[in-house]
C-alpha positions as CSV (number, residue, x, y, z in Angstrom):
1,X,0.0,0.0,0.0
2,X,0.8,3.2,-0.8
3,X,2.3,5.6,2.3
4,X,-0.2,7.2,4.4
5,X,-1.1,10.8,3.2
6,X,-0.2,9.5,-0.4
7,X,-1.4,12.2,-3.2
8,X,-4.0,11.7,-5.8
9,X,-4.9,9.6,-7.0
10,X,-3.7,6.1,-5.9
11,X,-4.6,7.1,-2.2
12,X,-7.9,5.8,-0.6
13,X,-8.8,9.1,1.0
14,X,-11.8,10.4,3.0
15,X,-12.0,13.6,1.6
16,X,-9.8,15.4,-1.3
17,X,-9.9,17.9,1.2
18,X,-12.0,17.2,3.6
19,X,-12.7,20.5,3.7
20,X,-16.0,21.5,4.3
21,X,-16.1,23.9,1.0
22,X,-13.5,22.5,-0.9
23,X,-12.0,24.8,-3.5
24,X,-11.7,22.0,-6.8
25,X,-15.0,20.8,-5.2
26,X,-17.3,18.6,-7.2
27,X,-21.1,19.6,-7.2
28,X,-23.1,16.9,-5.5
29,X,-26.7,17.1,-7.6
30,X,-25.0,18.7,-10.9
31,X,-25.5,15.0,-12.7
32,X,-28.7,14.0,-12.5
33,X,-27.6,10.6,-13.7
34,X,-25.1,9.4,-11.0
35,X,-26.0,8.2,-7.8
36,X,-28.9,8.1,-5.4
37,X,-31.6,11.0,-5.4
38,X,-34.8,11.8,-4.6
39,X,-36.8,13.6,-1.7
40,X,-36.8,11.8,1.7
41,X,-39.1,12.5,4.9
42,X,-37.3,13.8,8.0
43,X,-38.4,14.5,11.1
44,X,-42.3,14.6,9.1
45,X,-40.7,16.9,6.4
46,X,-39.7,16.5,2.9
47,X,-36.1,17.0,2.2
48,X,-34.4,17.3,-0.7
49,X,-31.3,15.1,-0.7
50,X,-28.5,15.9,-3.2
51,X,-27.0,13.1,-5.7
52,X,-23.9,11.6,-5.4
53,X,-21.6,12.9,-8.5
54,X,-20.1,10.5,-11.0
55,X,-16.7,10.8,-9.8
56,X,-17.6,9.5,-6.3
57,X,-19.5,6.8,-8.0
58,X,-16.5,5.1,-10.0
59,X,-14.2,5.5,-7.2
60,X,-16.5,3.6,-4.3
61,X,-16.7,0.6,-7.2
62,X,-12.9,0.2,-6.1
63,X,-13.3,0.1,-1.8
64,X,-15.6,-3.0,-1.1
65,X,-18.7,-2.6,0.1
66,X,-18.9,1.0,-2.0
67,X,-21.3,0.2,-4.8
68,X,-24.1,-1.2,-2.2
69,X,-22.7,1.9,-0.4
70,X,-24.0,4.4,-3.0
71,X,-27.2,2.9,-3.2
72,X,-28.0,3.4,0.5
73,X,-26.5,6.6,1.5
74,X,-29.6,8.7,1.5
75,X,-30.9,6.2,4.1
76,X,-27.8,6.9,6.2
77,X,-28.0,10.6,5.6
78,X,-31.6,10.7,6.9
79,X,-30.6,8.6,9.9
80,X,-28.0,11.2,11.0
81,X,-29.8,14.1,10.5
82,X,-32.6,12.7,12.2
83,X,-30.9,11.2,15.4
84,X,-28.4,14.2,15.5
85,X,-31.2,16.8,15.1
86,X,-30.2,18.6,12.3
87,X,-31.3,20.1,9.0
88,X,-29.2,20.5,5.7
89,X,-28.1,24.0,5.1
90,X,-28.2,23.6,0.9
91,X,-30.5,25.7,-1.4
92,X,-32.0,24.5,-4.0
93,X,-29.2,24.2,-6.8
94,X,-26.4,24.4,-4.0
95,X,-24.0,22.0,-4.3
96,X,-22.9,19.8,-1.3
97,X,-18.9,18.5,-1.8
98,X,-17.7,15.1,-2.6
99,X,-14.5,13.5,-2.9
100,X,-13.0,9.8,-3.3
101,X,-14.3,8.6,-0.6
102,X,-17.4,10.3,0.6
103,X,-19.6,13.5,1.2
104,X,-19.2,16.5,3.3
105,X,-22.9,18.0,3.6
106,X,-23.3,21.4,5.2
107,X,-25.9,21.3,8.0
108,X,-27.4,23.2,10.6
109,X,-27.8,22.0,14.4
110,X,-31.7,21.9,14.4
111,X,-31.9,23.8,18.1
112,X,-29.7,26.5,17.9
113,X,-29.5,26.9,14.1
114,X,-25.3,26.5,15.0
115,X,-23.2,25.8,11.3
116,X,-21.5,22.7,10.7
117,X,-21.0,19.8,8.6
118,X,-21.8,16.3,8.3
119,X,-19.2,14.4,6.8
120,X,-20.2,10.3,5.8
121,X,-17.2,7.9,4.5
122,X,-17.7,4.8,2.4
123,X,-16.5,2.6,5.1
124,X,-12.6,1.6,4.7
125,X,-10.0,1.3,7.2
126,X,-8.0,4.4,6.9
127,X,-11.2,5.9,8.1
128,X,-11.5,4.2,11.6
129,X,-9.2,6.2,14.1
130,X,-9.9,9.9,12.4
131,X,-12.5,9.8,15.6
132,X,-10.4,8.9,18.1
133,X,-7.6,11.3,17.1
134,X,-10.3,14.0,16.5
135,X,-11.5,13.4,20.2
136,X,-8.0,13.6,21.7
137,X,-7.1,16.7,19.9
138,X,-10.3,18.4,21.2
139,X,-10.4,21.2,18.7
140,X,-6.9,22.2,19.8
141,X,-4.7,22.8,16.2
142,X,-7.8,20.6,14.8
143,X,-11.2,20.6,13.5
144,X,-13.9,20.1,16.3
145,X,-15.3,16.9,17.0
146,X,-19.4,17.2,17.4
147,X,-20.4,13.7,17.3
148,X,-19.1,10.6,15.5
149,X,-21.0,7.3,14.7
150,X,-18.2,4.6,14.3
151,X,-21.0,1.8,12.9
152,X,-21.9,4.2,9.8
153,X,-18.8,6.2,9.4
154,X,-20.7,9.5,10.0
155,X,-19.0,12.7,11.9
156,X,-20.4,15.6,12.7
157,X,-17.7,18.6,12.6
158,X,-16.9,22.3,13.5
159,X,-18.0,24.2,10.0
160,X,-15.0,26.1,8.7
161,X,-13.8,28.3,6.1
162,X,-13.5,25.9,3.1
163,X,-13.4,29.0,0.8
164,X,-9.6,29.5,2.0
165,X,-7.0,26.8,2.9
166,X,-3.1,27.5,3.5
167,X,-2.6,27.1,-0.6
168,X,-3.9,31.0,-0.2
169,X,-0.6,31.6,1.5
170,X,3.0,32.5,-0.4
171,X,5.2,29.2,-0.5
172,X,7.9,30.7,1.7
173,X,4.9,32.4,3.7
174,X,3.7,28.9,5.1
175,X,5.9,27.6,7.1
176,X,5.2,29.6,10.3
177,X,1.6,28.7,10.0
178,X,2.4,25.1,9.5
179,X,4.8,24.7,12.3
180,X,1.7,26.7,15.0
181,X,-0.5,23.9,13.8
182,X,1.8,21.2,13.8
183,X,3.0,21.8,17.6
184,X,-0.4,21.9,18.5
185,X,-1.0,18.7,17.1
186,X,1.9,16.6,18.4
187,X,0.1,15.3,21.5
188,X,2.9,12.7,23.8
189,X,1.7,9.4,23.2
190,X,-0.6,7.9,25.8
191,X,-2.1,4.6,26.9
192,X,-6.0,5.1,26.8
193,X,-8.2,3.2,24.4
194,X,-8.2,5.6,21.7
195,X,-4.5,5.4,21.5
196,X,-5.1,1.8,20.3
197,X,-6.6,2.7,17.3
198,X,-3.3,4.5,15.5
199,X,-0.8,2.7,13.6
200,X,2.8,3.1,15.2
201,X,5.4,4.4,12.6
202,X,8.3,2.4,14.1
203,X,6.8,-1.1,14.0
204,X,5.5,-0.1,10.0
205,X,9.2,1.2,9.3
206,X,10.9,-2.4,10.2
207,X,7.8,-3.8,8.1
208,X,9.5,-1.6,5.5
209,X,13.0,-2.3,5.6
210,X,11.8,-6.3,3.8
211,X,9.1,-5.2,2.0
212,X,10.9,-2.3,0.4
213,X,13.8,-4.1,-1.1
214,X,11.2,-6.7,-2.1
215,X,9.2,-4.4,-4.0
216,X,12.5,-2.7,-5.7
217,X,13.8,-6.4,-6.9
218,X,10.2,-7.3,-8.6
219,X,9.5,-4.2,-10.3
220,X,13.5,-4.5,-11.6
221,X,15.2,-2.0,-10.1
222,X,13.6,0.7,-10.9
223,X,15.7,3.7,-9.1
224,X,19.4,4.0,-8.1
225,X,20.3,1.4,-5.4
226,X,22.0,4.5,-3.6
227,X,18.4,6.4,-3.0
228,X,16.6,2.9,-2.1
229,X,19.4,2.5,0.7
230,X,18.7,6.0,1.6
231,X,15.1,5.2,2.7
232,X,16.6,1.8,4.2
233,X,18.5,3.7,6.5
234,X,16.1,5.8,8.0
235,X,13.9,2.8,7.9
236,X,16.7,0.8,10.4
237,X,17.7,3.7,12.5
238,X,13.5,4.6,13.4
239,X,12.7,0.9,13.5
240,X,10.9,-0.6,16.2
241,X,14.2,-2.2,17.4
242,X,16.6,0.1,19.2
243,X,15.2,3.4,19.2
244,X,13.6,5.4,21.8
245,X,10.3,5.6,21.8
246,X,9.3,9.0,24.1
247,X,9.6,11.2,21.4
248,X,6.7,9.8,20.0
249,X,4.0,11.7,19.2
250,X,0.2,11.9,17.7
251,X,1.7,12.6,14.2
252,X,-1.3,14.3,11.1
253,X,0.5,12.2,8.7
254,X,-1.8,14.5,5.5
255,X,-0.9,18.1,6.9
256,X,-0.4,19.3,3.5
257,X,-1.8,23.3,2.6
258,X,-5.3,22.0,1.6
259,X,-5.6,20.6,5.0
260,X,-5.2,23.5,7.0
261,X,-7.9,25.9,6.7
262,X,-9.2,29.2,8.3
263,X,-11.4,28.7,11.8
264,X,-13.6,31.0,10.7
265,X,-13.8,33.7,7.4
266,X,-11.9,36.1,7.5
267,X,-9.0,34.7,9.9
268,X,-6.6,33.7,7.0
269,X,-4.0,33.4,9.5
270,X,-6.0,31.2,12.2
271,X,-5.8,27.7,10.5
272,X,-6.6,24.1,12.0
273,X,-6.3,20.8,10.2
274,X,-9.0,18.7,8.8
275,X,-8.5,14.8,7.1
276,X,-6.4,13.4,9.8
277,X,-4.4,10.2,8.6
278,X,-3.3,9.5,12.6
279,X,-0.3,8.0,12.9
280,X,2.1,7.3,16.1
281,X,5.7,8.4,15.7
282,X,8.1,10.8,15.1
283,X,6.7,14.6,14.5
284,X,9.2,14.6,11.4
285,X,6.9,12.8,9.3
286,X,4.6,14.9,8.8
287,X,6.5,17.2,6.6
288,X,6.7,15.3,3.3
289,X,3.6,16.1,2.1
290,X,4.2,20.2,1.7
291,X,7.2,18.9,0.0
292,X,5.3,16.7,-2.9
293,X,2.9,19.2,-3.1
294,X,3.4,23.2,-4.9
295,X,6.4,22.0,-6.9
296,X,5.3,24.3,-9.2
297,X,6.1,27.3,-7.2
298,X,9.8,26.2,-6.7
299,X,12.4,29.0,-8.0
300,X,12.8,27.9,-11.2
301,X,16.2,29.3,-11.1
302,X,17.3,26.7,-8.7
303,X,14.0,24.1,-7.9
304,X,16.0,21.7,-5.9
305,X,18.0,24.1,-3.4
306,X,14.2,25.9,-2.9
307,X,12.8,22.8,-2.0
308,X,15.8,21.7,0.3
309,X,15.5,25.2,2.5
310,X,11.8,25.1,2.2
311,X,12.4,21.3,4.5
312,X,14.3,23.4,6.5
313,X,12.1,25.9,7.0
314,X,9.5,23.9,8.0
315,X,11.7,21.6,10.4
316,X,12.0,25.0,12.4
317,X,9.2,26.4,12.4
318,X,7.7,22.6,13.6
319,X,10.4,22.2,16.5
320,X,11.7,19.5,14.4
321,X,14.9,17.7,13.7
322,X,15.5,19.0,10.1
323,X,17.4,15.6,8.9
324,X,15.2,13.7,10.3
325,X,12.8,15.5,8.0
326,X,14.5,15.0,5.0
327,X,14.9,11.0,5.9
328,X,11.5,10.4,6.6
329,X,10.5,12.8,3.3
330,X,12.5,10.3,1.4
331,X,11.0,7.4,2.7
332,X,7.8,8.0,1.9
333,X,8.6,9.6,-1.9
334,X,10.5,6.1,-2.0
335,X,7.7,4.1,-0.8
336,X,5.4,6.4,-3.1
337,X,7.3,5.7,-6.1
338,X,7.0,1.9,-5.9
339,X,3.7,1.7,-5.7
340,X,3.0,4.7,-8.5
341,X,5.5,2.1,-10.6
342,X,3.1,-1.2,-9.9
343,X,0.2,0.8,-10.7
344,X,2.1,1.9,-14.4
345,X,1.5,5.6,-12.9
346,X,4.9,6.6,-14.4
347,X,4.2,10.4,-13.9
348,X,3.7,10.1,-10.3
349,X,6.4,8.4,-10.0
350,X,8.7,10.7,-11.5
351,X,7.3,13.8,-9.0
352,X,8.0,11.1,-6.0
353,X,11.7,10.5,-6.9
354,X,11.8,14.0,-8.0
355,X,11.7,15.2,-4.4
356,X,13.4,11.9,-2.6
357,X,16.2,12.6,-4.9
358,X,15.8,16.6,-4.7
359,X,15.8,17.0,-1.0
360,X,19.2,15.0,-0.7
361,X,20.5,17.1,-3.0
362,X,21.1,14.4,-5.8
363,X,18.2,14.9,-8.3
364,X,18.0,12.0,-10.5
365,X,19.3,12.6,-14.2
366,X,16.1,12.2,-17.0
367,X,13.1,13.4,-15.0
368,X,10.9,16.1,-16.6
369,X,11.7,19.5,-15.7
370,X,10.1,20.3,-12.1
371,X,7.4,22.4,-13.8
372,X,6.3,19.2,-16.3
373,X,5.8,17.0,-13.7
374,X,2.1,16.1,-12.7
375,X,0.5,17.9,-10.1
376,X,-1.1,16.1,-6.8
């Protein structure tokens, strides 16, 4: 499987964004073809329920259980607003948002008329512990938690500014931002229940030191032995065997610009992060996704020496241990690439070695120019 906060499009992910408005948003009820529709009765009143858009539709054929899970959702939408007393907040014609994996639909709490959102998943594992790590964050450096139903996938959220996100911000502008979320975010690791439900990145890094190599033999050798044993490294030396394990931390493993959005509008500067892809580990790995992402913004003067002092910048403005951040940026590109290259996404692929190979400061000879490559 791909790395955890993987970009479009082999990554199963909740939300494109889960933003609540999300800016390349696809209107939900703009095909009248795809998906459930009709008018339902809630609470004795008819409500207009929006249709799920094409897009959505092909890409629940792919999760199991997402076909049958298109066909029912309006039942599961009525359910929700129903036991969480709410009403939908769309006009006629208004679209709702949608993205791989499921529907963000703007409601109102029925009793105080309060904003928010109701966001349902196609059930899939990297769904399960967004709750739990929502809870423990408690709206601090994170969206707020209203009410979650684990046996439906459903969670009601904190409305924000999805007109806005961190994109809004200058490249060399965002790191400050990022790094006041980010320290917000990296709770100590604890021993409750909800704990149990995150993945731990040192165990997952020794899976990787045999299943990396494994993958790089079958699909031929695909990239210079000397950047594979780059990621192996890191892989060894953050390994569940002989490392220390209190620096560990609740880790937002997706923290990339269209996951930080304003609290409220007009507060550009007052972000918190949406999409959670809870990991526990080292704070440092949450910084490879601003590096795959804006490439495009890179001085085209000297691409690879931006992107290395924008990993810096971000390291400090995080707290963070800067070549740490490069290692574990280079895992995942590494681990990114492979799977890109068994799925014949050879563009993708490219981007991902692109910035393993860029941030160590040895970019790979016969990749397309950074501006050519495909965008996230």
């Amino acid at each position: 499987m791909p790395s955890r906060g993987l970009p479009r499009p082999l990554r199963l992910r909740l939300l494109q964004r889960h933003r609540q408005l999300p800016r390349r948003r696809t209107p939900v009820g703009s095909d009248t073809g795809a998906g459930a529709s009709g008018r339902s009765s809630v609470s004795g009143r008819l409500a207009t329920f929006p249709e799920l858009p094409p897009s959505l539709v092909r890409s629940a054929r792919t999760i199991d259980g997402g076909a049958r899970w298109t066909r029912t959702w309006h039942g599961l939408l009525g359910e929700r607003l129903e036991e969480w007393n709410l009403d939908l907040d769309l006009q006629p014609g208004q679209p709702a948002w949608a993205g791989r994996c499921g529907v963000v639909v703007p409601v109102l709490e029925r009793d105080q008329g309060t904003p928010a959102v109701l966001k349902l998943s196609i059930p899939h594992d990297e769904a399960l512990p967004e709750p739990d790590a929502l809870a423990l964050w408690d709206g601090r450096g994170a969206v707020r938690l209203l009410a979650s139903s684990r046996s439906d996938y459903a969670l009601l959220l904190q409305r924000l500014d999805g007109d806005h996100s961190l994109r809004d911000v200058p490249l060399d502008e965002t790191p400050a931002p990022w790094g006041a979320v980010l320290r917000r975010l990296c709770l100590p690791a604890g021993d409750s229940a909800r704990w149990a439900a995150f993945p731990h990145l040192a165990s997952e890094a020794e899976q990787w030191t045999d299943t990396l190599p494994a993958r790089w033999d079958e699909l031929g050798e695909p990239l210079p032995r000397w950047l594979m044993e780059a990621a192996l490294e890191v892989c060894q030396s953050r390994g569940a065997i002989g490392r220390r394990s209190e620096r560990d931390v609740l880790v937002h493993a997706d923290l990339h610009y269209d996951n930080l959005l304003p609290s409220s509008p007009g507060r550009l500067g007052d972000f918190v992060a949406i999409d959670p892809k809870p990991v526990v580990g080292d704070a440092e790995y949450a910084v490879a996704p601003l590096l795959w992402n804006r490439l495009g913004e890179l001085d085209p003067a000297d691409p690879a020496g931006h992107l290395q002092a924008h990993c810096r910048a971000l390291a400090s403005a995080g707290g963070l241990d800067a070549e740490l951040a490069r290692g574990w940026t280079v895992v995942r590109e590494v681990r990114n690439a492979l799977s890109y290259l068994a799925h014949g996404s050879t563009g993708e692929a490219q981007r991902s070695l692109w910035v393993a190979s860029s941030v160590l400061g040895r970019t790979l000879d016969g990749l397309p120019p950074v501006d050519r490559l495909p965008v996230p």
